[in-house]
Structures are given as C-alpha cells and as structure tokens.
C-alpha positions as CSV (number, residue, x, y, z in Angstrom):
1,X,254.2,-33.1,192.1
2,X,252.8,-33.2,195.3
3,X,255.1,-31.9,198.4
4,X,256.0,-35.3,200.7
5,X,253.8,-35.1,203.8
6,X,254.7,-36.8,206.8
7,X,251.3,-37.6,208.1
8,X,251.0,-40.1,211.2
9,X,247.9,-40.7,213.2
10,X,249.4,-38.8,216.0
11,X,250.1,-35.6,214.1
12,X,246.2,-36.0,212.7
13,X,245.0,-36.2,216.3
14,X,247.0,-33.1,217.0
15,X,245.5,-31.6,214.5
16,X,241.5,-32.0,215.4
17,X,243.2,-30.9,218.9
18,X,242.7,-34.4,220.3
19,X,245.6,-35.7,222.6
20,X,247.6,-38.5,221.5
21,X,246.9,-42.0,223.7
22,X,250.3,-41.8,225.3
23,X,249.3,-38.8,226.8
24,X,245.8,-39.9,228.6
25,X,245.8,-40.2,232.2
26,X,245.7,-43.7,233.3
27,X,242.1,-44.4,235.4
28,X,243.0,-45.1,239.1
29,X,242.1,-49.0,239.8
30,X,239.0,-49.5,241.1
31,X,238.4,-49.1,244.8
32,X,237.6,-52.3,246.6
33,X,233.6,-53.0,247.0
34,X,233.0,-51.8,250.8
35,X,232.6,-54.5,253.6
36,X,228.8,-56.0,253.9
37,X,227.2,-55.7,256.5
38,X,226.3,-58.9,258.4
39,X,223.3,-60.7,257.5
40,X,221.0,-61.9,260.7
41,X,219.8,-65.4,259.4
42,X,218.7,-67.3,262.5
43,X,217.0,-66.9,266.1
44,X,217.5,-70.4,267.6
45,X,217.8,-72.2,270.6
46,X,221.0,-75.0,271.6
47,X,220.1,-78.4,272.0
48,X,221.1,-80.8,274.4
49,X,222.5,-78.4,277.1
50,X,222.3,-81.4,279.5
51,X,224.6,-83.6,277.9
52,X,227.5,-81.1,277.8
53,X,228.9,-78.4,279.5
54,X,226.4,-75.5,279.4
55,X,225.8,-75.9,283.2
56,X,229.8,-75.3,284.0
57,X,229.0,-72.5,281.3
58,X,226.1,-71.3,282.5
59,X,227.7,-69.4,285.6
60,X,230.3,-66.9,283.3
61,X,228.0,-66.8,279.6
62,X,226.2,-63.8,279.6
63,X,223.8,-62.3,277.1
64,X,225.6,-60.6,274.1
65,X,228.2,-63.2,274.8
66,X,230.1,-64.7,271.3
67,X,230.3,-68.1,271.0
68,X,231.6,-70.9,268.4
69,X,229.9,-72.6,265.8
70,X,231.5,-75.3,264.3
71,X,230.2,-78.2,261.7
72,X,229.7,-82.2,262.7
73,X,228.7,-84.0,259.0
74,X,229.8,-86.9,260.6
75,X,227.4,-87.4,263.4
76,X,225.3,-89.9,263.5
77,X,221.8,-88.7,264.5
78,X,222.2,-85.3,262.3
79,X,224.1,-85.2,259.2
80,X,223.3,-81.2,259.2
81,X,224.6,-80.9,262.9
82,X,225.9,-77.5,264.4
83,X,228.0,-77.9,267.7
84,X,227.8,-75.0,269.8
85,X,230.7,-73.8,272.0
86,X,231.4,-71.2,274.5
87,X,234.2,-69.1,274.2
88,X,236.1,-71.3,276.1
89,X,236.1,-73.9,274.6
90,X,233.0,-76.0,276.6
91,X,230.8,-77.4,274.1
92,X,227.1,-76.2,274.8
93,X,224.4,-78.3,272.9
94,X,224.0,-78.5,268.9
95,X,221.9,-75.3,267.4
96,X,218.3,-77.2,267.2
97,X,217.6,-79.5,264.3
98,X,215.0,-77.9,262.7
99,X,216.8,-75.2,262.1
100,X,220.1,-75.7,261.4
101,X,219.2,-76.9,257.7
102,X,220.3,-73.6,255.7
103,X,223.4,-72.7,257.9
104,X,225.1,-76.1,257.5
105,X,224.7,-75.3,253.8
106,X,226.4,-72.1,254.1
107,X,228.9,-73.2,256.4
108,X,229.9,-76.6,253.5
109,X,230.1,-73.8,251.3
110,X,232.5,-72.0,253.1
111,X,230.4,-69.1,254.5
112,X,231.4,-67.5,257.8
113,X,228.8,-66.5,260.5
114,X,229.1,-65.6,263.9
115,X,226.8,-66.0,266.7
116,X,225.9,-64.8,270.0
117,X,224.0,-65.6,272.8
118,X,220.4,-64.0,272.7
119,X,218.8,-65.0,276.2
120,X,219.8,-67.2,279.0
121,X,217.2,-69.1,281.4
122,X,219.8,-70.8,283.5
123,X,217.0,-72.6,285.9
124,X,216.3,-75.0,282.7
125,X,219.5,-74.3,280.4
126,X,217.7,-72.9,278.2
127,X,220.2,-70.7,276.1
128,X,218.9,-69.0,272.7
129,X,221.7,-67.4,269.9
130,X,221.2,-65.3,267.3
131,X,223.3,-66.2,264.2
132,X,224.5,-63.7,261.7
133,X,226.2,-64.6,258.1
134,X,229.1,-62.4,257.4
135,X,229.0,-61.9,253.4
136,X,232.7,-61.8,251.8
C-alpha cells in the first residue's frame, strides 16, 4: 500500500534544516572565576612588644613591611590569640585583643590573610598592621 519509509529522528531534523546533535559544537568549559581582590578587614596595633622581640625587630621592620600571622587557641590568657611575627622569624606581640575576634574565626576556618606593617613608633614599640583577607 504504502511505500516503506525509512524515517529516523535524524533524517526528520534534516529535513526542518535542523542539525543532528552529533553535529553541535561542544561549549568550551567554563573559564575559571578571576582572582578576588584582597579584602582589608583590620587596622590594629601588636600587643605586648615588650615581651618579645619587636625591639631586635625594630631596627630592620619598616613600613610596608609583610609580616606573619599565625593562630595560638591554646593560650592561656586568649583563646582567640593572634601571634605576630616578623619576617624573620622574631615574634612581635599578639594583634590586640579586642580585635582579633573576627580574624581568628576566619583563620579556624581556613581563610588566608596577609598583613603588613602600617606605622612604626619605635621610641615606645608601638607597631600598627593592616590586615587584609585574601578570598579563595
């Protein structure tokens, strides 16, 4: 009766001029999200500069000058407590109690900052950082 026809989804999409699947052009991956800038989260001073080694620091740290942060959950007067070190390796001070709250958060969480120092006063070792979060 009716003359066999041999029709596939393929030849149909042919015929409405529409390109078969096979033949679609992959999409590229998606380009990795750009780097974030740093985040500046804290002006602070460092604590207890006389206990430590800021004074054998003192001569060489500069303004602009990187230095170490590095978490202390075990000490005993400050379960939030941020040791401060020169580049060195000479531990300043502790970044000041009352502000040290958010970034030893961050820092449990596994957040990176960096800091710097901001301003030096050497004739009372007072030394100030700026601390910046660095987003993933």
């Amino acid at each position: 009766m009716f003359p066999s026809l041999s029709f596939t989804r393929r030849r149909a999409l042919a015929l409405i001029g529409i390109a078969p699947a096979a033949a679609i052009p992959a999409t590229p991956p998606p380009a990795a999200p750009p780097a974030r800038a740093p985040v500046r989260l804290l002006w602070t001073r460092v604590n207890g500069e006389a206990y430590y080694q800021a004074s054998e620091s003192l001569p060489t740290l500069t303004e602009g000058a990187p230095v170490i942060l590095r978490r202390e959950p075990d000490n005993a007067y400050d379960r939030r407590a941020i040791e401060v070190f020169d580049m060195d390796g000479r531990k300043l001070g502790y970044i000041a109690r009352m502000d040290n709250s958010a970034v030893a958060r961050m820092m449990d969480a596994g957040e990176r900052f960096a800091a710097r120092v901001s301003r030096i006063r050497p004739d009372d070792n007072d030394i100030r950082l700026e601390v910046d979060w660095l987003p993933a």
